[in-house]
N, C-alpha and C positions, 0 to 999 in steps of 0.2 A: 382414613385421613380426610377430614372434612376439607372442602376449600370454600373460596372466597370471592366473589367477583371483585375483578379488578379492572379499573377506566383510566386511560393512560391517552395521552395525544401523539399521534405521529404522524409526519405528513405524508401525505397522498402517495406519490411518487415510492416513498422510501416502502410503506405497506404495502404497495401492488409487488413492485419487485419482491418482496421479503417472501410476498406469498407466495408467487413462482416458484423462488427458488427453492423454499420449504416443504413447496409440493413435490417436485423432484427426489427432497430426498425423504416423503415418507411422511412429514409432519405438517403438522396446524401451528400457528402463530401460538397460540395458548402453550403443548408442549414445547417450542421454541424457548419463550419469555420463560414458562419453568426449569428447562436443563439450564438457561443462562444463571437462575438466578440461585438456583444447589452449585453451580459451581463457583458462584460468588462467594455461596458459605462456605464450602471447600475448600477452596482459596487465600480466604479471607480478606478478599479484595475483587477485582476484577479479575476475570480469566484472561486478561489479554494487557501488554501494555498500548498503554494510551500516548502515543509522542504526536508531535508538534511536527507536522510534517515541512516545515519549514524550514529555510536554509539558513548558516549564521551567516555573518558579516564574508569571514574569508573563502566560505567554501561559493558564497555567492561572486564574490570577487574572481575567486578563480574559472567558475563557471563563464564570464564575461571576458577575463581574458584566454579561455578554451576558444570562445566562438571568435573575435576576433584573429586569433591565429587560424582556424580553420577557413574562414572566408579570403586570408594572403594568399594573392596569389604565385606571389614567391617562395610559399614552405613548399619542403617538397612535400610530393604525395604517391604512398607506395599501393600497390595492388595487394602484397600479396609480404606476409611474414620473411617470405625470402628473400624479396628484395630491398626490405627494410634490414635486415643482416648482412646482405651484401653491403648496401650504401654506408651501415655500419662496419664495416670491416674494410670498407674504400679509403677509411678518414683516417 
């Protein structure tokens, strides 16, 4: 199987670590960038899904109203699963 040099840009930071970690398990960036890209073709896509790690409107609402109730200093607050069962079985 002949190959091909291939020049790609990535930043500093992102290659140092890559390399670390690639070294640990065995590998050079080069075999890295080739298992990634057979299991593109295997695939037929990406091996991995791609999301938007971002929140929508209500989970970020809810988020807001989470922290708010947590900082009241009138919710109760229990230690321990069994005293939140108790306090539930109190009402």
């Amino acid at each position: 199987m002949a190959t091909v040099p291939t020049q790609i840009r990535i930043d500093e930071n992102v290659k140092a670590e890559s390399l670390e970690l690639l070294k640990h398990l065995g590998l050079d960036l080069s075999s890295a960038i080739n298992i990634f890209l057979r299991q593109c073709l295997i695939k037929g896509g990406l091996p991995f899904t791609v999301e938007d790690p971002h929140y929508n409107k209500k989970t970020l609402e809810a988020l807001v109203e989470a922290k708010r109730i947590s900082r009241n200093p009138n919710v109760p607050f229990y230690e321990t699963m069994d005293e939140l069962k108790a306090a539930l079985e109190s009402d």
